[in-house]
C-alpha positions, 0 to 999 in steps of 0.5 A: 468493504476492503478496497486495497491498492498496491504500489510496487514495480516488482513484476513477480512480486505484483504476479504473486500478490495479484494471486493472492488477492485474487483469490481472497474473499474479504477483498472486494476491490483491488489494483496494482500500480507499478510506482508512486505517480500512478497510485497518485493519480488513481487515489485522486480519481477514487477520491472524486469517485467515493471509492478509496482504498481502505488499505494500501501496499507500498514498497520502499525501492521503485524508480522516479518515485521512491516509497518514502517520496509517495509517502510525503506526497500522499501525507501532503495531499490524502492523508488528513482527509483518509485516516481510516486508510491503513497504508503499510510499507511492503518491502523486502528489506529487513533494514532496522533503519528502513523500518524506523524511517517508514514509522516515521511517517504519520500514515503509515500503520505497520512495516511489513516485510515480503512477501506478502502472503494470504496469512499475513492479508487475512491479518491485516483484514481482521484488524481493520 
């Protein structure tokens, strides 16, 4: 089962993924969190719930919390017990340096650049 949890304070961008997954029948769960305190938070409840994401989006730039600030929290407190979890960095940058630094993280699986399409999540999916 693909559950995916988006972080991003984008609205048009959380419009046009809500859109696509939505719309896409190899997701079976989904939410979108506008910035890294909420995600936490819901991690935590899914977590206690028995119902994690098996794939998370985030963006890099977002207020009070940045990507690579959730990053280091989520590593902290989710990521030895959730390794199956694939967490990508979603972002509009093309940064060299930007893609590096995600990388640098152990959790994070791949840096992909946005929008994200149902080409690319179909990708990702068949991976999993």
């Amino acid at each position: 089962m693909t559950r995916v949890l988006v972080i991003d304070d984008d609205e048009i961008n959380n419009f046009t993924v809500d859109a696509i997954l939505s719309r896409t029948d190899f997701i079976h769960e989904y939410e979108i969190k506008d910035g890294g305190w909420s995600a936490l938070e819901y991690l935590q409840q899914t977590e206690d719930s028995g119902t994690y994401p098996t794939l998370i989006f985030v963006d890099i730039n977002m207020p009070e919390m940045d990507g690579y600030e959730f990053l280091e929290r989520y590593e902290h407190k989710f990521w030895s017990k959730h390794k199956d979890t694939r967490v990508y960095m979603l972002s509009s940058s093309i940064s060299e340096a930007d893609k590096e630094k995600a990388l640098s993280y152990d959790c994070i699986y791949e840096y992909i650049t946005k929008p994200l399409s149902r080409t690319k999540l179909s990708k990702i999916v068949s991976e999993e």
